[in-house]
Rosetta silent file (secondary structure, phi, psi, omega in degrees, C-alpha in Angstrom):
SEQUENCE: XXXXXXXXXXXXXXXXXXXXXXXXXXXXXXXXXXXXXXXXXXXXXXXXXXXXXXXXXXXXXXXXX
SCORE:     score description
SCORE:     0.000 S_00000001
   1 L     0.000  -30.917 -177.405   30.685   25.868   56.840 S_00000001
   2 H   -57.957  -62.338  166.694   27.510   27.376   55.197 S_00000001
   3 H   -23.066  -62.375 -169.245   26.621   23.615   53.911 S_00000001
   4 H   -58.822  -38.580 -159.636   27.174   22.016   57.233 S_00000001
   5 H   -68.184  -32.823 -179.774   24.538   24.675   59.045 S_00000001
   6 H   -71.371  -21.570 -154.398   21.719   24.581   56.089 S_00000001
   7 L   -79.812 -148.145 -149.757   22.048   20.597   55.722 S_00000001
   8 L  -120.281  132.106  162.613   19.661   17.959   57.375 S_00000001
   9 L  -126.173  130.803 -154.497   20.804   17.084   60.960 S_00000001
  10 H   -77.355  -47.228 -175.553   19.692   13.820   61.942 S_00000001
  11 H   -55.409  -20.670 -178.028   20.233   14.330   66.070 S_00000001
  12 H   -95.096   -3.749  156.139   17.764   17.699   65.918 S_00000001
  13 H   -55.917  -46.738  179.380   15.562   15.271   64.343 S_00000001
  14 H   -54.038  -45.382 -177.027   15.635   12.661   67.201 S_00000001
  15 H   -87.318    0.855  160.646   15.433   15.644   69.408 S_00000001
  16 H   -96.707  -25.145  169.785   12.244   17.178   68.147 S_00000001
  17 H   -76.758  -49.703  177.271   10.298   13.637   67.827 S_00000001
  18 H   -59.882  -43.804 -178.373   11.370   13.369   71.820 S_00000001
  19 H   -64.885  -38.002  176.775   10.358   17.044   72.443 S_00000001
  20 H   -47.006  -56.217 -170.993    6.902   16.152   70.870 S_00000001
  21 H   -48.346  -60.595 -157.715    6.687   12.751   72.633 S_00000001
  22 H   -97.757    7.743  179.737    7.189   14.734   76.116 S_00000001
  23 H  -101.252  -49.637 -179.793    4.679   17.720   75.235 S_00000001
  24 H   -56.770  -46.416  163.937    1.840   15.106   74.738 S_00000001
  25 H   -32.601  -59.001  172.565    2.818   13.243   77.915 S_00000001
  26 H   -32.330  -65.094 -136.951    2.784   16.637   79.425 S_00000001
  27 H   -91.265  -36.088  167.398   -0.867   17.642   78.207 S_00000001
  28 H   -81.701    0.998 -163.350   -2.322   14.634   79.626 S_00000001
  29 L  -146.869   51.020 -108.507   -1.009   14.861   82.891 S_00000001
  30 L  -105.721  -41.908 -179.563    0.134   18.406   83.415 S_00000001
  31 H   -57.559  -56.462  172.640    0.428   18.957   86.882 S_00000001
  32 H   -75.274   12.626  177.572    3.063   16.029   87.935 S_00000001
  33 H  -110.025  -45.507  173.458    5.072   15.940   85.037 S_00000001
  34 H    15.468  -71.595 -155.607    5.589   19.894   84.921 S_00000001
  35 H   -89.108    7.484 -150.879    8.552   19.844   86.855 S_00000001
  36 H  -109.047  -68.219 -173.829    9.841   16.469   85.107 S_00000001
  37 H   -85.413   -1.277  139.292    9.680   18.291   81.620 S_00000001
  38 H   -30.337  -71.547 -173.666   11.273   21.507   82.896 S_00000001
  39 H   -60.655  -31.603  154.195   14.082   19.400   83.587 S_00000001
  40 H   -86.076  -13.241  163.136   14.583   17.515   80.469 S_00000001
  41 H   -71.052  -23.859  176.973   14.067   20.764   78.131 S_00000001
  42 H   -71.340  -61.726 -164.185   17.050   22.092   80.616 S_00000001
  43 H   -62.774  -40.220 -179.583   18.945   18.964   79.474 S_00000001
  44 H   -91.542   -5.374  174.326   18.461   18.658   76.065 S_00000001
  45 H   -68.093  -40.491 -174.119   18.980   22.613   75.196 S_00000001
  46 H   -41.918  -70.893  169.101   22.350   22.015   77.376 S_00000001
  47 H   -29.699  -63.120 -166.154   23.032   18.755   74.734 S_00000001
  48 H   -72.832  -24.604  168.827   21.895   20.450   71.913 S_00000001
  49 H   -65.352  -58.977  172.935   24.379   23.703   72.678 S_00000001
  50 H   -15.285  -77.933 -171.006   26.924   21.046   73.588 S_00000001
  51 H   -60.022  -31.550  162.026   26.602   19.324   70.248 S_00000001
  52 H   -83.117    7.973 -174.949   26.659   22.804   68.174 S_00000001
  53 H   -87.557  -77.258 -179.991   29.758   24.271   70.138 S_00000001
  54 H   -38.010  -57.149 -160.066   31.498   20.793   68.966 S_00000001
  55 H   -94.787    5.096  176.841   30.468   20.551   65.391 S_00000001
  56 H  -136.364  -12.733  151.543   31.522   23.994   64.436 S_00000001
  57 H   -10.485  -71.003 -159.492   34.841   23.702   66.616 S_00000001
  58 H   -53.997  -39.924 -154.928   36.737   22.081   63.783 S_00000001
  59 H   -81.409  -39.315  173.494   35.405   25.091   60.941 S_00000001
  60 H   -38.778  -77.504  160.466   36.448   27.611   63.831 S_00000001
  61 H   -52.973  -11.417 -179.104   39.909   26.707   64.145 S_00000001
  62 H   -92.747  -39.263  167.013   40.585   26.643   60.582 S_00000001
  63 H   -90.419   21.505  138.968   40.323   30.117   59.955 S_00000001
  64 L   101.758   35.464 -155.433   41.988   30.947   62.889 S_00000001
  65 L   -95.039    0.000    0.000   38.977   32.177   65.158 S_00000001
């Protein structure tokens, strides 16, 4: 389980090139997007708990948690 948590994860890659992507949007335009990038930082922390809940499931269950 230690391996999987230290290794390279490709999806918090994806998801850190998007969070960049939507902070620059942000900065040129700050007021109307505000409430726009609230709402997708709401979505993807939801995703990204989602996706670590899931991927440590299987290691959970084996010893018996």
């Amino acid at each position: 389980m230690q391996e999987r948590m230290n290794g390279f994860d490709p999806f918090e890659l994806v998801i850190g090139i998007l969070s960049v992507i939507v902070s620059i949007i942000s900065l040129r335009n700050p007021l109307s997007t505000f409430g726009s990038v609230v709402i997708i930082a709401g979505i993807v922390s939801i995703i990204v708990g989602l996706y670590k809940l899931f991927s440590v499931r299987p290691y959970a269950e084996s010893k018996g948690c």
